[in-house]
C-alpha positions in Angstrom: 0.0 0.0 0.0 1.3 3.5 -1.2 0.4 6.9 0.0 -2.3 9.3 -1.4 -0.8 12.2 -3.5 -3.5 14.8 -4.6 -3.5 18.0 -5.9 -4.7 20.9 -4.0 -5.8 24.9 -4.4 -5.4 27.2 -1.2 -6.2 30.2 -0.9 -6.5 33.0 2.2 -10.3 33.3 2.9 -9.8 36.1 4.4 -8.6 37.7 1.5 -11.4 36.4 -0.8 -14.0 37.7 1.7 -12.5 41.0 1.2 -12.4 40.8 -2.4 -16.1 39.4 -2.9 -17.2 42.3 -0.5 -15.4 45.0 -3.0 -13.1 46.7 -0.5 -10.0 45.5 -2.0 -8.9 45.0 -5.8 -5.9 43.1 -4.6 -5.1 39.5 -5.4 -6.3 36.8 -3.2 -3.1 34.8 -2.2 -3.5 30.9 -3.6 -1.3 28.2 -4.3 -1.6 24.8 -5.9 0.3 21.9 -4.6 0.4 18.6 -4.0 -0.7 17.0 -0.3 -0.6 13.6 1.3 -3.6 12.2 2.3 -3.0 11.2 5.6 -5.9 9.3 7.5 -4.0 9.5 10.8 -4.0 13.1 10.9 -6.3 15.2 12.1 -6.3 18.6 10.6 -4.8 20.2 7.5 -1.1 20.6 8.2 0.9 23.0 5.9 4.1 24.1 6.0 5.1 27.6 7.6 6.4 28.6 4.2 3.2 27.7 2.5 1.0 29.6 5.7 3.9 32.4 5.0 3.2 33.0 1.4 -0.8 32.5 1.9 -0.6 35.2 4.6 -2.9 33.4 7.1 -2.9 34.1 10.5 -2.0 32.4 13.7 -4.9 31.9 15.7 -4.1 29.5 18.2 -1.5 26.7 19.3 -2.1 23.1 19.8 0.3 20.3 21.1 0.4 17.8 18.1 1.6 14.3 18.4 3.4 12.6 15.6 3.7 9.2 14.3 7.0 8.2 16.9 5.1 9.3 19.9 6.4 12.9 20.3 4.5 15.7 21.8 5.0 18.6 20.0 3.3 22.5 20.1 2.5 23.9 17.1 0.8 26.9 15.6 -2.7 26.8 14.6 -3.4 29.2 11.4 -6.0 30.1 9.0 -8.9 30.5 7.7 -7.3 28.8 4.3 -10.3 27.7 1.7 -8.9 24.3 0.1 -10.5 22.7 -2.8 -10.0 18.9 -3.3 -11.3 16.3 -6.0 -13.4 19.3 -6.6 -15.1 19.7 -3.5 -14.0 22.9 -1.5 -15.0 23.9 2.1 -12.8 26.8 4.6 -11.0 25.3 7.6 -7.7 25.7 9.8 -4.5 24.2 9.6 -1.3 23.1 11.9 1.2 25.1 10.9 4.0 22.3 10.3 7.8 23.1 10.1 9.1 25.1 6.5 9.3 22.8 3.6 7.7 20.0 5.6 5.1 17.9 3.6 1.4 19.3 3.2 -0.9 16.8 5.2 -4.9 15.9 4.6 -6.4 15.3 7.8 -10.0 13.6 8.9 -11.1 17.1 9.0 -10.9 17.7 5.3 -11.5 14.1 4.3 -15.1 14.4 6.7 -15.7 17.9 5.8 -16.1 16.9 1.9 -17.2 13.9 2.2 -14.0 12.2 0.3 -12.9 8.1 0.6 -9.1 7.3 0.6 -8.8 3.5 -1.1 -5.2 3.3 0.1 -4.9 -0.4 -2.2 -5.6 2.0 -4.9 -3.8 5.1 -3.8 -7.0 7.1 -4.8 -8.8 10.1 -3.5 -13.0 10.6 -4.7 -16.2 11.8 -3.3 -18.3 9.2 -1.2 -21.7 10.3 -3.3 -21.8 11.6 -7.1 -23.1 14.3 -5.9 -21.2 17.9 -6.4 -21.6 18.5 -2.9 -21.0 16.1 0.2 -23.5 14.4 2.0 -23.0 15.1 5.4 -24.2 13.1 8.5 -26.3 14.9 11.6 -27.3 12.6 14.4 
């Protein structure tokens, strides 16, 4: 079994808000790149260069535990819209360390409603819709 490579867009929200709202002609800073679907993470991580260049801010910290056990605290930035296998939705993300790889956590992979087939090394939405299907209970 491989690891899930997918292309994604990123863009500061905050930015685009401002935009959309007509109080700014400037751009709205986004990047494409590829991320690893990781079903162990949590939360979007990017790395500070990528946060740096998106010009999102730190909101909070969180203590963030990594695959060998250690404990470590890390920045907490955003909003950052991402878009994946089409589907796009606003979140946060761990600010991981510069050049480090970008990370797809539960968050995302819930948020749009997207499968990882790990045999496959594939990335799709759970329903043909163009929207997820979200569960409330």
């Amino acid at each position: 079994m491989g690891e899930i490579v997918v292309n994604v867009g990123l863009e500061n929200h905050v930015d685009r808000r401002i935009v959309e709202r007509g109080i700014s002609r400037a751009p709205v800073r986004a990047t494409r790149l590829d991320g690893i679907v990781d079903t162990g993470a949590v939360m979007l991580v990017l790395p500070q260069n990528v946060v740096e260049r998106l010009g999102l801010d730190a909101i909070r910290t969180a203590i963030v535990t990594y695959a060998d056990e250690r404990r470590e605290e890390r920045p907490v930035a955003g909003p950052v819209a991402i878009e994946v296998c089409g589907r796009a939705m606003v979140t946060e993300c761990v600010v991981g360390p510069p050049l480090s790889e970008p990370l797809i956590g539960q968050i995302v992979l819930e948020g749009l409603d997207l499968v990882a087939d790990c045999a496959n090394r594939t990335l799709a939405p759970r329903t043909p819709e163009d929207y997820p299907t979200l569960k409330i209970k």
